[in-house]
PyMOL Python script that loads the backbone (N, CA, C, O; Angstrom):
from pymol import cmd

cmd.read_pdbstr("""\
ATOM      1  N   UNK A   1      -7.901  -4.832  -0.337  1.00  0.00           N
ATOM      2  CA  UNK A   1      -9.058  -5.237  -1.082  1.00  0.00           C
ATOM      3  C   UNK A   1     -10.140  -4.183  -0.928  1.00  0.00           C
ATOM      4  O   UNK A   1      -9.838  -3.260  -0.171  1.00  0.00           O
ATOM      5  N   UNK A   2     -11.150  -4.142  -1.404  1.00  0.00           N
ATOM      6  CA  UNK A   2     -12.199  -2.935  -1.877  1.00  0.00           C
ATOM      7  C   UNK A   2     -13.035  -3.527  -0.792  1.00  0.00           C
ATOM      8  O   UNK A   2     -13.504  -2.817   0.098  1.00  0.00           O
ATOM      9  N   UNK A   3     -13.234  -4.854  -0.850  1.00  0.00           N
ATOM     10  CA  UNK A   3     -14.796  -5.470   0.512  1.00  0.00           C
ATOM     11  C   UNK A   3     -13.923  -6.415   1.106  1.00  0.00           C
ATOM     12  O   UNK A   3     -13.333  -7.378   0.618  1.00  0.00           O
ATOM     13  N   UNK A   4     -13.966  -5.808   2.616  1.00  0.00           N
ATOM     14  CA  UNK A   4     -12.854  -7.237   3.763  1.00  0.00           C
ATOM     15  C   UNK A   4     -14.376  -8.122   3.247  1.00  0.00           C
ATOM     16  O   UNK A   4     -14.263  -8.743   2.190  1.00  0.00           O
ATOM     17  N   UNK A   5     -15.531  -8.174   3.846  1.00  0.00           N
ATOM     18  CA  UNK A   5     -16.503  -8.878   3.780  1.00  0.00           C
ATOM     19  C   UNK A   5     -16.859  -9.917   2.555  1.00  0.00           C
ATOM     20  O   UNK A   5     -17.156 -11.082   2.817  1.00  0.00           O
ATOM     21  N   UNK A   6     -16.821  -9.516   1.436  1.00  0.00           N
ATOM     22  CA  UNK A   6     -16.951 -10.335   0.438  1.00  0.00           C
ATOM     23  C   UNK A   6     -15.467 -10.467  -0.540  1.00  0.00           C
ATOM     24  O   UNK A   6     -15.204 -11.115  -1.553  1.00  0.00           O
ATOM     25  N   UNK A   7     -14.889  -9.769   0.084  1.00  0.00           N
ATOM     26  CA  UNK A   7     -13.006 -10.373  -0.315  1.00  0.00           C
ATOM     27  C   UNK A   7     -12.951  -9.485  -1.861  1.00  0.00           C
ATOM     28  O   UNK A   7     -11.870  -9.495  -2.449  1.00  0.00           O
ATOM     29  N   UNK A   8     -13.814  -8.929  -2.324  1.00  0.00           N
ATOM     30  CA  UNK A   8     -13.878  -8.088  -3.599  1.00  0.00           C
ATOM     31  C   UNK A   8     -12.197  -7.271  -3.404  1.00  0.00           C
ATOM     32  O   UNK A   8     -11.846  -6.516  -2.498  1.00  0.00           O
ATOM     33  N   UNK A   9     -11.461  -7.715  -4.505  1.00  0.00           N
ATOM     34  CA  UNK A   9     -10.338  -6.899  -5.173  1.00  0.00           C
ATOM     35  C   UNK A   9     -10.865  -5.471  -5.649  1.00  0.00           C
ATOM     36  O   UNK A   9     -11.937  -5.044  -6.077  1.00  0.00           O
ATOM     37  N   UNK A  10      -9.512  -4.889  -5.352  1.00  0.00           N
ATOM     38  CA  UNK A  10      -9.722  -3.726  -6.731  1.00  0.00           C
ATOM     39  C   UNK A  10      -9.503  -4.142  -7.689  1.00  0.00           C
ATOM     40  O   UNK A  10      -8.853  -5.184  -7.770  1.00  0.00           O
ATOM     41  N   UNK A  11     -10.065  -3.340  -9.032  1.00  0.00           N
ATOM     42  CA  UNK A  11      -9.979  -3.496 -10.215  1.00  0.00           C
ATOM     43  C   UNK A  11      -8.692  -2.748 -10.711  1.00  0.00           C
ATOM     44  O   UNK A  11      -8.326  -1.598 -10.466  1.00  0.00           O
ATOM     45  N   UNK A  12      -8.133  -3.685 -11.446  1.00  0.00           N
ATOM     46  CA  UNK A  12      -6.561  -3.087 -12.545  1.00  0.00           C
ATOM     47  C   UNK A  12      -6.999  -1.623 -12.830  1.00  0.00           C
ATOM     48  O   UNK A  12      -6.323  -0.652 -12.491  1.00  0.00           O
ATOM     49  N   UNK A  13      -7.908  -1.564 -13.329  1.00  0.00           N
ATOM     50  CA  UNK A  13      -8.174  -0.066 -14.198  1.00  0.00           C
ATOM     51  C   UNK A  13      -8.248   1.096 -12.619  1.00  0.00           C
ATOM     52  O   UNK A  13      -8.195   2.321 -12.720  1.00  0.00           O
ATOM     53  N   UNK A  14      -8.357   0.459 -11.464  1.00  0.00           N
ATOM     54  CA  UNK A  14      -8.776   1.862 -10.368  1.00  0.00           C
ATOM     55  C   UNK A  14      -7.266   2.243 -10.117  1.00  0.00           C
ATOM     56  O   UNK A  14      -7.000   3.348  -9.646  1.00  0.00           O
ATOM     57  N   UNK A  15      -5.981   1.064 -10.520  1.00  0.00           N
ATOM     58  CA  UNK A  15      -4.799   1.774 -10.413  1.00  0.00           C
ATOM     59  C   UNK A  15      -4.460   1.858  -8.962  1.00  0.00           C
ATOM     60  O   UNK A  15      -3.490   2.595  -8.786  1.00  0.00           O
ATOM     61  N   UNK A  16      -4.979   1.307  -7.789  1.00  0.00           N
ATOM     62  CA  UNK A  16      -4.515   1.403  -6.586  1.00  0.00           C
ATOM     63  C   UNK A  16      -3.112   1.566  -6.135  1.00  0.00           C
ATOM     64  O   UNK A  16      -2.542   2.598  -5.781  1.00  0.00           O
ATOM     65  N   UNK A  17      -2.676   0.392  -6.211  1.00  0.00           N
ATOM     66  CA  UNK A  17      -1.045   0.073  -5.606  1.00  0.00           C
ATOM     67  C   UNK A  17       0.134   1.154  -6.157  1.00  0.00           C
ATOM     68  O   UNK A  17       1.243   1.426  -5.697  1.00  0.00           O
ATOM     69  N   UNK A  18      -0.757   1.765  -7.614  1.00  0.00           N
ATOM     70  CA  UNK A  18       0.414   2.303  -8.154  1.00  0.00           C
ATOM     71  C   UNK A  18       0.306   3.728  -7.700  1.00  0.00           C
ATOM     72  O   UNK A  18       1.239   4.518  -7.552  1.00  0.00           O
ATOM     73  N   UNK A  19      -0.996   3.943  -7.497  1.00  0.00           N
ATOM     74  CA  UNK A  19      -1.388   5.634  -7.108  1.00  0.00           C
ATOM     75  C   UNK A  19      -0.796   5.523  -5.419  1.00  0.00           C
ATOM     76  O   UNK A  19      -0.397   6.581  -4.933  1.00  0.00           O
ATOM     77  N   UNK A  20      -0.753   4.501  -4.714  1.00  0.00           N
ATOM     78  CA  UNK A  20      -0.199   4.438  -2.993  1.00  0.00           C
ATOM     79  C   UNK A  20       0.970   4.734  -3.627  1.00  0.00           C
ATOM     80  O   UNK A  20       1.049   5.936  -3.376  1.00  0.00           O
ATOM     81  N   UNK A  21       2.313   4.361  -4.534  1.00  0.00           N
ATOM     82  CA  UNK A  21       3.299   4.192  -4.890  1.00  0.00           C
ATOM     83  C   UNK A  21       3.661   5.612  -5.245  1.00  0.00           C
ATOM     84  O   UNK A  21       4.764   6.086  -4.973  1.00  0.00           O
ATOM     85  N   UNK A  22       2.937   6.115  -5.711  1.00  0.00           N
ATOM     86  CA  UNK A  22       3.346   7.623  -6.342  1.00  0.00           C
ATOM     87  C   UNK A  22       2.981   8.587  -5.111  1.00  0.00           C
ATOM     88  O   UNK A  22       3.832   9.352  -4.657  1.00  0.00           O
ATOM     89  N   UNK A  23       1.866   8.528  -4.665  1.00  0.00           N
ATOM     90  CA  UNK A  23       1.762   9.276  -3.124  1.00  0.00           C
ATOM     91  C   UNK A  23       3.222   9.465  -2.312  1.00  0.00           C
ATOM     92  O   UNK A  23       3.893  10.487  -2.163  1.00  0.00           O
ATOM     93  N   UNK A  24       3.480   7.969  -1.801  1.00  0.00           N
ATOM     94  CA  UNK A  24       4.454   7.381  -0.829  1.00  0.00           C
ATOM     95  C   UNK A  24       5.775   8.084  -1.768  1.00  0.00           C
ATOM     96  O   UNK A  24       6.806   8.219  -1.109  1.00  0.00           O
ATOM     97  N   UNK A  25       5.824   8.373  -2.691  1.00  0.00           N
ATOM     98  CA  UNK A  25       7.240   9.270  -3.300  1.00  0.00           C
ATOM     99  C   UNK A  25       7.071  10.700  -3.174  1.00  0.00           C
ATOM    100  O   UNK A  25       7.830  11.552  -2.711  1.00  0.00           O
ATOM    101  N   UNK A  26       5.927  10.782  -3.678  1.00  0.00           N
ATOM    102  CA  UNK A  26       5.691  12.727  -3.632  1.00  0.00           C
ATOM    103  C   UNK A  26       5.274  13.138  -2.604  1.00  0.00           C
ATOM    104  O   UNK A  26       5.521  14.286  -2.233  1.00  0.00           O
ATOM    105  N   UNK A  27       4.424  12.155  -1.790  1.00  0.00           N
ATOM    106  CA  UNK A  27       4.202  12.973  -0.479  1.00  0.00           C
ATOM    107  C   UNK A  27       5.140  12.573   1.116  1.00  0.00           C
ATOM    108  O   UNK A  27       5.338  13.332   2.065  1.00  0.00           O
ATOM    109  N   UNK A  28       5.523  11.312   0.971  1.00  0.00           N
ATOM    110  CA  UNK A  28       5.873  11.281   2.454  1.00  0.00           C
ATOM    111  C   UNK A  28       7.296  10.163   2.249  1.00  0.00           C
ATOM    112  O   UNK A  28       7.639   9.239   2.986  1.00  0.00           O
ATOM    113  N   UNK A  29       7.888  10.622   1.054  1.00  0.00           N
ATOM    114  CA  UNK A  29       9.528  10.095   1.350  1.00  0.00           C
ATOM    115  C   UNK A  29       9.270   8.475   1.152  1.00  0.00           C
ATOM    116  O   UNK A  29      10.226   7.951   1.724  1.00  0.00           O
ATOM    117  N   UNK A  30       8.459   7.478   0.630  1.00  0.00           N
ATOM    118  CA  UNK A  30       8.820   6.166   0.965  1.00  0.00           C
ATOM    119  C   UNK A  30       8.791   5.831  -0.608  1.00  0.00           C
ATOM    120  O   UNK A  30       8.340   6.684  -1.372  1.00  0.00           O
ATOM    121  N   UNK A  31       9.167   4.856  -1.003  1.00  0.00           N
ATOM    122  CA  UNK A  31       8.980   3.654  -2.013  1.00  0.00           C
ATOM    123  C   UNK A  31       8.413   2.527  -2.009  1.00  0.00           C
ATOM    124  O   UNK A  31       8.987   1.440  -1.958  1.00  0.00           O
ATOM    125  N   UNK A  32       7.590   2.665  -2.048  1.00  0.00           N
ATOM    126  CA  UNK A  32       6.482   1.422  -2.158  1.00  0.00           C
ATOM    127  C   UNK A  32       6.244   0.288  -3.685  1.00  0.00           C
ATOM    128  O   UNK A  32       5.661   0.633  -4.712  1.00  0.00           O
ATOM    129  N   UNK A  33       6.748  -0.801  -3.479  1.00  0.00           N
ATOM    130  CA  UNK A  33       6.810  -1.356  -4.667  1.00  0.00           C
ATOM    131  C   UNK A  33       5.486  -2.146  -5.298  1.00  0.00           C
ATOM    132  O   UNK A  33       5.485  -3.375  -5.369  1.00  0.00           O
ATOM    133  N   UNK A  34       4.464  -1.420  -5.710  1.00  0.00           N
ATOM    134  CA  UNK A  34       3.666  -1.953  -6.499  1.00  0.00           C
ATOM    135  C   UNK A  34       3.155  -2.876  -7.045  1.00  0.00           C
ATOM    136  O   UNK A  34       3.863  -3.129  -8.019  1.00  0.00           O
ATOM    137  N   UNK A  35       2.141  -3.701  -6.990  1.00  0.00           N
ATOM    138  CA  UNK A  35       2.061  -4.856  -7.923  1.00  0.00           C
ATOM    139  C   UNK A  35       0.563  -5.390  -8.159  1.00  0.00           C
ATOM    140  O   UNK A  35      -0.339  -5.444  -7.323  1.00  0.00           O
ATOM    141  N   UNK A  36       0.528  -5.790  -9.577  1.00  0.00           N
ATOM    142  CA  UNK A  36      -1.408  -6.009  -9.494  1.00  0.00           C
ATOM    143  C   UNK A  36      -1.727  -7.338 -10.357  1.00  0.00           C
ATOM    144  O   UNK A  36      -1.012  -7.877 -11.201  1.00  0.00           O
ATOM    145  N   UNK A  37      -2.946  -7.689  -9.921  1.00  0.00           N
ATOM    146  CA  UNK A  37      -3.142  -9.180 -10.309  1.00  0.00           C
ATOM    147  C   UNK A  37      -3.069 -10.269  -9.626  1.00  0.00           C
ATOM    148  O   UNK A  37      -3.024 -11.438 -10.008  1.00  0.00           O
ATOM    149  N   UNK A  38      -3.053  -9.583  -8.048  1.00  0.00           N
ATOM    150  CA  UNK A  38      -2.995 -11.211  -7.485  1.00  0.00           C
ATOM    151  C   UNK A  38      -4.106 -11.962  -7.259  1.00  0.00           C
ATOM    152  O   UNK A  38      -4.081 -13.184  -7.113  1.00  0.00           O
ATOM    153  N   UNK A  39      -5.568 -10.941  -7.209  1.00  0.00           N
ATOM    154  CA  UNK A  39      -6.297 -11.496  -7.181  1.00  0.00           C
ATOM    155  C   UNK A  39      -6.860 -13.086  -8.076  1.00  0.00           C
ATOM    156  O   UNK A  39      -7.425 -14.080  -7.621  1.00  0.00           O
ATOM    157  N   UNK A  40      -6.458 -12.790  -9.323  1.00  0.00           N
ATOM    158  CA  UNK A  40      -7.116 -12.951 -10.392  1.00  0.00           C
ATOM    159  C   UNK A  40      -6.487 -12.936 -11.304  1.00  0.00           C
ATOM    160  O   UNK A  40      -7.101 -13.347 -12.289  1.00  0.00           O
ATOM    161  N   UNK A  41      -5.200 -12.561 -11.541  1.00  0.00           N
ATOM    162  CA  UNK A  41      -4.355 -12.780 -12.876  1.00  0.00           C
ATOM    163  C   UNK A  41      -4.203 -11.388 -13.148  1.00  0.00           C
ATOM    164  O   UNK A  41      -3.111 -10.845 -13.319  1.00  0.00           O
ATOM    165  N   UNK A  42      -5.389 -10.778 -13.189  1.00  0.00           N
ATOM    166  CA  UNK A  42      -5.827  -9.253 -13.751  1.00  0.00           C
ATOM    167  C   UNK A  42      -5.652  -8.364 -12.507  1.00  0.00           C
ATOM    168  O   UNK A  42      -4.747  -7.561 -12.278  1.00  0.00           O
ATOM    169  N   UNK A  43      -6.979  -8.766 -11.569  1.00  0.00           N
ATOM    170  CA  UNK A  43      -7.161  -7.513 -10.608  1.00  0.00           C
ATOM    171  C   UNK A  43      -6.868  -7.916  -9.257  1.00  0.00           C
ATOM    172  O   UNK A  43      -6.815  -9.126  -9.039  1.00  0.00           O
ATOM    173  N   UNK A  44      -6.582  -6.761  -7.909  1.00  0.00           N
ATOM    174  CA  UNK A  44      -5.964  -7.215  -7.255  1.00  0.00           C
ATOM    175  C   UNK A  44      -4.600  -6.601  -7.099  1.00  0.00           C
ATOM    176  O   UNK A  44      -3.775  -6.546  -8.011  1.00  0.00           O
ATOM    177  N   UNK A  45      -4.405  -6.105  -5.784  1.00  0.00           N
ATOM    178  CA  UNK A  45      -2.974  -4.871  -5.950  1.00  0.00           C
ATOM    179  C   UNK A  45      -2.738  -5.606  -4.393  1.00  0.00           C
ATOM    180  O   UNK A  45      -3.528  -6.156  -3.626  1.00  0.00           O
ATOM    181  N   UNK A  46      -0.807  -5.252  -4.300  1.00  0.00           N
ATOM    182  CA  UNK A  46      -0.280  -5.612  -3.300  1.00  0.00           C
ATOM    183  C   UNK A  46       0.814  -4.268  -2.991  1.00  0.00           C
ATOM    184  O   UNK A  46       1.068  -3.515  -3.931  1.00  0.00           O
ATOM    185  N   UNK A  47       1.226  -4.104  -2.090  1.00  0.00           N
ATOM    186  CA  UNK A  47       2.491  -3.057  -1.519  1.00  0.00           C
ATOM    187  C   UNK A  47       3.440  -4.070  -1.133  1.00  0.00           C
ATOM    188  O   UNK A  47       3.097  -4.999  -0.403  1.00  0.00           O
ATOM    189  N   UNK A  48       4.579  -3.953  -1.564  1.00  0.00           N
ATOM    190  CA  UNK A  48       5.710  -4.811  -1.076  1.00  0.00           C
ATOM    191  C   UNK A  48       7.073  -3.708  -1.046  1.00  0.00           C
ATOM    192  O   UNK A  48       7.708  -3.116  -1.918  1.00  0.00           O
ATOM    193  N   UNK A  49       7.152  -3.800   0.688  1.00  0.00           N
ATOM    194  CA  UNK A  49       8.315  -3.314   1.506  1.00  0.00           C
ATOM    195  C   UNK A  49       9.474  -4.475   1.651  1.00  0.00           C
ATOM    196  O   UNK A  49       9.399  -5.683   1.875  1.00  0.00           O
ATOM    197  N   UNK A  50      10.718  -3.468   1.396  1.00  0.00           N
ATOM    198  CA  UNK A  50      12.112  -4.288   1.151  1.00  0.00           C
ATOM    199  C   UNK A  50      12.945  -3.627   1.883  1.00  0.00           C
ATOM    200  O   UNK A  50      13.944  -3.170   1.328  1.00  0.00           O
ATOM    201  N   UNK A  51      12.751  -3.419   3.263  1.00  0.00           N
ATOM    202  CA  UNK A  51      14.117  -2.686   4.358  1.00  0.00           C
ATOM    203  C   UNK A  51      14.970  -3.431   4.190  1.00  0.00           C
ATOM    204  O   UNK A  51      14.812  -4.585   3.794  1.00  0.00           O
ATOM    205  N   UNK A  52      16.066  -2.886   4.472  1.00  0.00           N
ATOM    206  CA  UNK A  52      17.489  -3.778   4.817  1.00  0.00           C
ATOM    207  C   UNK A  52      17.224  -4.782   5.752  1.00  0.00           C
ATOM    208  O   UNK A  52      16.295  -4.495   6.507  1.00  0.00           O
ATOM    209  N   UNK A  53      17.896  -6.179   5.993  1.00  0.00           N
ATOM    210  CA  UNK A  53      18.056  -6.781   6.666  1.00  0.00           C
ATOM    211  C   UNK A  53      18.520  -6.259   8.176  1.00  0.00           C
ATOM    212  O   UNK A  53      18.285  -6.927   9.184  1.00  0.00           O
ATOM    213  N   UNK A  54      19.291  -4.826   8.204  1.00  0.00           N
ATOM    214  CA  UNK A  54      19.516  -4.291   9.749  1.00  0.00           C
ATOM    215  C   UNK A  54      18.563  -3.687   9.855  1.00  0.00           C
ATOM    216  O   UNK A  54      18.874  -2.837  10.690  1.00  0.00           O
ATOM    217  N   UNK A  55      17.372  -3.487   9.527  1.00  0.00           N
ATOM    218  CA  UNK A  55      16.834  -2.464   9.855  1.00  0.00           C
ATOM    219  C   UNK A  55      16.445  -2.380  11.200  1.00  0.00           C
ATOM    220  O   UNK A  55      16.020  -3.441  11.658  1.00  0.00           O
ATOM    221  N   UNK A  56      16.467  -1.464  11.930  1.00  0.00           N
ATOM    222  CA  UNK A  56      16.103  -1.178  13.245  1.00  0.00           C
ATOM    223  C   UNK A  56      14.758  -0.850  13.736  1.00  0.00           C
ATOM    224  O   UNK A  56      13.940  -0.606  12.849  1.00  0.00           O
ATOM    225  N   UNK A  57      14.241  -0.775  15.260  1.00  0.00           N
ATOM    226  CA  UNK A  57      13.164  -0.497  15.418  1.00  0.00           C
ATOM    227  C   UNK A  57      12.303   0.747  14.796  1.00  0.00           C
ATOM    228  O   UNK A  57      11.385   0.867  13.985  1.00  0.00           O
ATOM    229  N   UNK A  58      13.078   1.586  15.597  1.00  0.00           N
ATOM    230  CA  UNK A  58      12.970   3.301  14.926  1.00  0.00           C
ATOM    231  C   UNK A  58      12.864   2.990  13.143  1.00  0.00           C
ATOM    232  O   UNK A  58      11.716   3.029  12.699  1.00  0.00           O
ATOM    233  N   UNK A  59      13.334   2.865  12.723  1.00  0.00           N
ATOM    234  CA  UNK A  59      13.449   2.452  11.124  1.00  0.00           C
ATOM    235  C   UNK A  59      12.003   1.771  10.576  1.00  0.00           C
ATOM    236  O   UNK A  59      11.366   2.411   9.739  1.00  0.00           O
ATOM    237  N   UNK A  60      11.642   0.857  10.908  1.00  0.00           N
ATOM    238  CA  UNK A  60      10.539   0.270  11.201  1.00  0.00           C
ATOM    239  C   UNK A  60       9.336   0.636  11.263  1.00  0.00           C
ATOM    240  O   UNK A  60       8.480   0.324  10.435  1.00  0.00           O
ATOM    241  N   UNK A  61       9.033   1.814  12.935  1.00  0.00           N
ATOM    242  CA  UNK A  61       7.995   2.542  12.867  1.00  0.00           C
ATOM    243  C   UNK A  61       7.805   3.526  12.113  1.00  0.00           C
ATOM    244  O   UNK A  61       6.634   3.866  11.948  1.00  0.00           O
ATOM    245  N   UNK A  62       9.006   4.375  11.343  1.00  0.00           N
ATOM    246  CA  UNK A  62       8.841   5.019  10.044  1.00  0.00           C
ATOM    247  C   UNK A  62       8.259   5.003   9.128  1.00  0.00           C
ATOM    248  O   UNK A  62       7.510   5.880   8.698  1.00  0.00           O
ATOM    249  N   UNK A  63       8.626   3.549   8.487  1.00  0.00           N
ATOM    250  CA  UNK A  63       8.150   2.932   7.578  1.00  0.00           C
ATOM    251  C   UNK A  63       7.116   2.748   7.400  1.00  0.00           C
ATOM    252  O   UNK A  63       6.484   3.068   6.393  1.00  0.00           O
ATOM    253  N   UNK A  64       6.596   2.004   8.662  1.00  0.00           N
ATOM    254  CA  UNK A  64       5.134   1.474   8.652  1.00  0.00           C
ATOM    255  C   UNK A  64       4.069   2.560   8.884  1.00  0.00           C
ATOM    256  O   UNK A  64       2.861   2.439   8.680  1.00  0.00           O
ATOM    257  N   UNK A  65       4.812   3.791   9.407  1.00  0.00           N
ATOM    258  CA  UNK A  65       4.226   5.405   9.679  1.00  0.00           C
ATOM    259  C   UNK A  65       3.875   5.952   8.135  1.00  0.00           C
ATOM    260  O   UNK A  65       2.726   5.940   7.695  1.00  0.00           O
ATOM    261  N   UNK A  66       4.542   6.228   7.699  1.00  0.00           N
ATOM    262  CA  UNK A  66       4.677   6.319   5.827  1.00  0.00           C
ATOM    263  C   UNK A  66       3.660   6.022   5.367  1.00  0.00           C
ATOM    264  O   UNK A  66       2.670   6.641   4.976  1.00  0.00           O
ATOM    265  N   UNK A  67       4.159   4.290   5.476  1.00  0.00           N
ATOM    266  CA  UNK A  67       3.157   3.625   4.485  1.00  0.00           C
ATOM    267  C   UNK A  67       1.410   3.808   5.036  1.00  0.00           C
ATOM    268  O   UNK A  67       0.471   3.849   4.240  1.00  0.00           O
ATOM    269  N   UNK A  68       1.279   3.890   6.363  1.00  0.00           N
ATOM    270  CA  UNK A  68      -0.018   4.181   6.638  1.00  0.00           C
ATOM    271  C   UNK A  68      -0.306   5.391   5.694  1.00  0.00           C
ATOM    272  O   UNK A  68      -1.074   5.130   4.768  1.00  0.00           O
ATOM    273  N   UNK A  69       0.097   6.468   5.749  1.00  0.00           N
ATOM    274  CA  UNK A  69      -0.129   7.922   5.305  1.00  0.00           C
ATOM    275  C   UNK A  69      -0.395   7.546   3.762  1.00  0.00           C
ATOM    276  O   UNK A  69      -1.553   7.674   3.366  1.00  0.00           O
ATOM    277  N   UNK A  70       0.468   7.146   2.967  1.00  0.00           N
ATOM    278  CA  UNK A  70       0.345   7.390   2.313  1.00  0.00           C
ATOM    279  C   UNK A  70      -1.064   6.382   1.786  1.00  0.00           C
ATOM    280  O   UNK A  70      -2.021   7.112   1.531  1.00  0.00           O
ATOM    281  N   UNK A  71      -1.284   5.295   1.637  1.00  0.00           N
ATOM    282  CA  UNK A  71      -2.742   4.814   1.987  1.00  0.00           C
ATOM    283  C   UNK A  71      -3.579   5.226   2.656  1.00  0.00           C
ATOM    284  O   UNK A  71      -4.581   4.519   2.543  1.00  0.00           O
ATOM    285  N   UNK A  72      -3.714   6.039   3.331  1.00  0.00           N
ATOM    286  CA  UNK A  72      -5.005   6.388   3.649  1.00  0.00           C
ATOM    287  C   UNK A  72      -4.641   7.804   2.808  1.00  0.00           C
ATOM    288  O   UNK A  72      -5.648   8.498   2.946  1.00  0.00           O
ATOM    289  N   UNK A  73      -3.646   8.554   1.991  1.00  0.00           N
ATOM    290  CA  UNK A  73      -3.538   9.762   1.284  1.00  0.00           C
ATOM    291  C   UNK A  73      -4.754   9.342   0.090  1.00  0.00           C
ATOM    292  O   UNK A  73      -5.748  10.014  -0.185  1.00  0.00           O
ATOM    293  N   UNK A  74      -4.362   8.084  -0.486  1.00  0.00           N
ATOM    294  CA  UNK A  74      -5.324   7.442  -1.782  1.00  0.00           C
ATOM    295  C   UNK A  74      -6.333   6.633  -1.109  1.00  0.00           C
ATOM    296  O   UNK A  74      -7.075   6.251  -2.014  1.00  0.00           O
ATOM    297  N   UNK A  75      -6.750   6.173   0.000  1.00  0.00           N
ATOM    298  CA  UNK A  75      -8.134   5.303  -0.257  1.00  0.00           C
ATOM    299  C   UNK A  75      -8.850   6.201   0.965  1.00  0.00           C
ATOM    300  O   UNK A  75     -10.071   6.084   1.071  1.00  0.00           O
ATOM    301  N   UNK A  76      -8.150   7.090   1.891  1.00  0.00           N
ATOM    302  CA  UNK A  76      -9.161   7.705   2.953  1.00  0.00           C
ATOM    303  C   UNK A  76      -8.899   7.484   4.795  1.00  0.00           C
ATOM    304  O   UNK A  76      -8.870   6.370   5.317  1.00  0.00           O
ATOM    305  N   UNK A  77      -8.764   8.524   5.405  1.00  0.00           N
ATOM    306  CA  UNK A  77      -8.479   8.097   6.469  1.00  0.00           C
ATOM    307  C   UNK A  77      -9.437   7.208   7.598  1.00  0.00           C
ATOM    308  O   UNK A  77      -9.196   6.830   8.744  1.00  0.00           O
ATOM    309  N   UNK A  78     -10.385   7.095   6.893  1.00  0.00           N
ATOM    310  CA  UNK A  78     -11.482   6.378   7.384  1.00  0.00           C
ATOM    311  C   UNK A  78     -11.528   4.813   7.481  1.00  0.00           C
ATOM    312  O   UNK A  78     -12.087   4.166   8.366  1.00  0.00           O
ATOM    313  N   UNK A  79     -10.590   4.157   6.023  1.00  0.00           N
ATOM    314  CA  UNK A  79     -10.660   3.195   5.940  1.00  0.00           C
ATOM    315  C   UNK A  79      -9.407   2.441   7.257  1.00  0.00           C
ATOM    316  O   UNK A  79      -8.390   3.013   7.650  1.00  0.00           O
ATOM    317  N   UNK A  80      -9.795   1.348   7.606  1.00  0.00           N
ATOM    318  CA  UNK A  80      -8.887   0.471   9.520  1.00  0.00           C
ATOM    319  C   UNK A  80      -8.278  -0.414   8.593  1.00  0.00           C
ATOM    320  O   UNK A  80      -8.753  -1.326   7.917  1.00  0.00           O
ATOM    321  N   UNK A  81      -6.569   0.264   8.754  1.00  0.00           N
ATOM    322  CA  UNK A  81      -5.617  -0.211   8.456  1.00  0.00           C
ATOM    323  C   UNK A  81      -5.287  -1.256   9.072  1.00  0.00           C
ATOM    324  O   UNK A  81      -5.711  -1.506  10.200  1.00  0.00           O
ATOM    325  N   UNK A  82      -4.571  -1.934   8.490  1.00  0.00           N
ATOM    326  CA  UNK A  82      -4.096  -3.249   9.258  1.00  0.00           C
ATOM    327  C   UNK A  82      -3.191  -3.489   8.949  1.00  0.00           C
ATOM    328  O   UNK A  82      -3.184  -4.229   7.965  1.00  0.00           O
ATOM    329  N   UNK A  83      -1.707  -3.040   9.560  1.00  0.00           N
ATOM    330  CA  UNK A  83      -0.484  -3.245   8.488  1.00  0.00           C
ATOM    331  C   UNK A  83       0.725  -4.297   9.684  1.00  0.00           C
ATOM    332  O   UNK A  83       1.818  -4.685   9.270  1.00  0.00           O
TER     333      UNK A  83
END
""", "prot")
cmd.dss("prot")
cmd.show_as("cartoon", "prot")
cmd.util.cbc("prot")
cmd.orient("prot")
């Protein structure tokens, strides 16, 4: 979301989830599956990870290594992840 504090979504048009999605391919190897509107019908973006059911520890901290990078590649390393 854009404000933890007042719960403010991004807006459809800022393209979030999909610009993390294209990062996470061109820059650091992951697939991140995209999706917008949960806020609101309209606005409002989510990341949805689909490991295998074996996935392992090591496998895991990869992933969740990735996906940090590549979110903070599009919103800033400043912003306190919480994944």
């Amino acid at each position: 979301m854009k404000d933890r504090t007042s719960k403010e979504p991004f807006l459809v048009g800022e393209k979030v989830a999909p610009s993390i999605h294209a990062a996470g391919l061109r820059e650091y190897g992951i697939s991140l599956i995209p999706g917008l509107g949960l806020a609101d019908g309209t606005n409002g973006d989510v990341l949805v990870l689909a490991p295998a059911y074996s996935i392992t520890k090591r496998d895991a901290d990869l992933i969740v290594d990735r996906t940090a990078k590549a979110i903070e590649h599009v919103l800033g390393a400043r912003r306190e992840l919480k994944l």
